[in-house]
C-alpha positions as CSV (number, residue, x, y, z in Angstrom):
1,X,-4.4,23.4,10.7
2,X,-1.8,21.0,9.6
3,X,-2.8,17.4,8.5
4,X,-0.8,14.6,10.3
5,X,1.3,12.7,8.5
6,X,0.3,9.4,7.2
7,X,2.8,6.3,7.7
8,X,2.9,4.2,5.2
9,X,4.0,0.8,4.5
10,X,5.0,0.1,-0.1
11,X,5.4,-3.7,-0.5
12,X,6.6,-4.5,-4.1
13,X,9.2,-6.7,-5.5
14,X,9.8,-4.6,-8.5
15,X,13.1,-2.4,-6.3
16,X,13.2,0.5,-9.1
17,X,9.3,1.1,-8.8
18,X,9.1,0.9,-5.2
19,X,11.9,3.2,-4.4
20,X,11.1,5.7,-6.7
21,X,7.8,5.8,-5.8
22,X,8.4,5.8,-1.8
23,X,10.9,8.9,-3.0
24,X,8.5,10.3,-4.7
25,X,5.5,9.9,-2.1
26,X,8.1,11.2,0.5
27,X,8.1,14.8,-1.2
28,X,4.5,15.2,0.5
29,X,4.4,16.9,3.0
30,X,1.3,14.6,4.9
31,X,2.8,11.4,3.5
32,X,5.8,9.6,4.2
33,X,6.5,5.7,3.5
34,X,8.2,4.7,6.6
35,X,8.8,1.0,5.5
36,X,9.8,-0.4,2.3
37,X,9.7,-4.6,1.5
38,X,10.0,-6.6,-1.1
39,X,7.8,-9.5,0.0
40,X,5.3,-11.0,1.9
41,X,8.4,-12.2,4.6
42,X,9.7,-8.7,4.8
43,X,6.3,-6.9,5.1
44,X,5.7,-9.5,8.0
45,X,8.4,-8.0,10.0
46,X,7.0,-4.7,10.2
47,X,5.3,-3.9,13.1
48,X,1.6,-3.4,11.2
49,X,0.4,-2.0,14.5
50,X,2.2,1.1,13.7
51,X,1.1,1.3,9.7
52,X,-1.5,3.9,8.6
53,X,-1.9,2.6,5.4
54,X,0.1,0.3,2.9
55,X,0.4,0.3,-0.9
56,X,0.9,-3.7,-1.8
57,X,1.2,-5.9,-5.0
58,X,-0.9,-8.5,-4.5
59,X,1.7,-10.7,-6.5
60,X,5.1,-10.9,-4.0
61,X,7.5,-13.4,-4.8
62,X,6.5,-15.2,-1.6
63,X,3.1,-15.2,-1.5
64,X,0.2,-13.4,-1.6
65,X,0.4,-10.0,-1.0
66,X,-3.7,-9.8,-0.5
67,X,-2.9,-11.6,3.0
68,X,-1.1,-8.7,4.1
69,X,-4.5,-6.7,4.0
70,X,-6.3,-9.2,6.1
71,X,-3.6,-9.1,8.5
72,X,-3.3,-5.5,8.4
73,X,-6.9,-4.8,9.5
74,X,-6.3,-7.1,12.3
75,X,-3.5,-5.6,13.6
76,X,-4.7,-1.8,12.8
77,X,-8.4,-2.1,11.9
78,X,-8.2,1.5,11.3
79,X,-5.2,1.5,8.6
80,X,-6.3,1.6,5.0
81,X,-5.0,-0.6,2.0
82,X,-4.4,0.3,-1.7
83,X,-3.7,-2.3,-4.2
84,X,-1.6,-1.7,-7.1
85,X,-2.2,-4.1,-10.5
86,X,-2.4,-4.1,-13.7
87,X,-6.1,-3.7,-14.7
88,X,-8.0,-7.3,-14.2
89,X,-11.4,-7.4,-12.9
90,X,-10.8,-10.8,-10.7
91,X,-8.2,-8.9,-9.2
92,X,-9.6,-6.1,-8.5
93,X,-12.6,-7.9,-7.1
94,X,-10.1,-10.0,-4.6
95,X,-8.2,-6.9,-3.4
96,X,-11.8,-5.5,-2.2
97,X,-12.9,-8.3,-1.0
98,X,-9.8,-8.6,1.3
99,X,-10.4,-5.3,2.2
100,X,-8.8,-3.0,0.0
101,X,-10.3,0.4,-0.1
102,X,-9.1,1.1,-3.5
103,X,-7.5,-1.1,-6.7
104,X,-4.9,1.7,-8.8
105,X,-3.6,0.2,-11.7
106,X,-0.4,0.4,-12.9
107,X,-0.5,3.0,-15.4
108,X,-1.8,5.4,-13.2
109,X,-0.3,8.5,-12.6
110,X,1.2,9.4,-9.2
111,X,-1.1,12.1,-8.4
112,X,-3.9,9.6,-8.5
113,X,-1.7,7.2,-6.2
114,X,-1.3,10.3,-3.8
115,X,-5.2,11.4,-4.1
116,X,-6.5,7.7,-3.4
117,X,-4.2,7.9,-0.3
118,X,-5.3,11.5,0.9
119,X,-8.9,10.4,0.4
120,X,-8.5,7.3,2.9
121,X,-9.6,9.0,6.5
């Protein structure tokens, strides 16, 4: 039995990080990052009706990238969010209670980034 593919949405200014990481998260074979954007603006043009899941800075350029949750389980109630920030416990604390199902911080590994996503659903 095959596992369906999840399509996610990676919002972070940071370019490098968020390509690599999309490039990186593409090599799976249930995983694939659909949408890339660098801000709050551009994440707003995706169509979040469509997202699975998305991996967000809560710090965008343009805002706050914690609103992008909120609006995400509006949209998709059944999508799943993953913050990634440095370790801060106020932080952490905000992204679950805007209804992130994980906080990964920054120095994690990208196995632990692709485990928290497999272990959403």
């Amino acid at each position: 039995m095959t596992q369906q593919t999840k399509r996610i949405l990676l919002v972070s200014e940071h370019n490098t990080f968020r390509e690599a990481l999309a490039a990186r998260l593409s090599q799976e074979e249930d995983l694939e990052v659909t949408w890339q954007a660098g801000s709050l603006a551009e994440a707003r043009n995706v169509h979040l009706n469509g997202v699975e899941g998305v991996i967000v800075d809560p710090l965008l350029p343009d805002g706050d990238g914690l609103v992008l949750i909120r609006e995400l389980s509006v949209a998709n109630p059944g999508a799943f969010a993953l913050v990634l920030h440095k370790p801060d416990p106020a932080m952490h604390h905000q992204a679950l209670g805007a209804g992130a199902a994980e906080v990964i911080t920054t120095d994690a590994s990208v196995e632990e980034v692709i485990n928290a996503i497999r272990s959403e659903r």
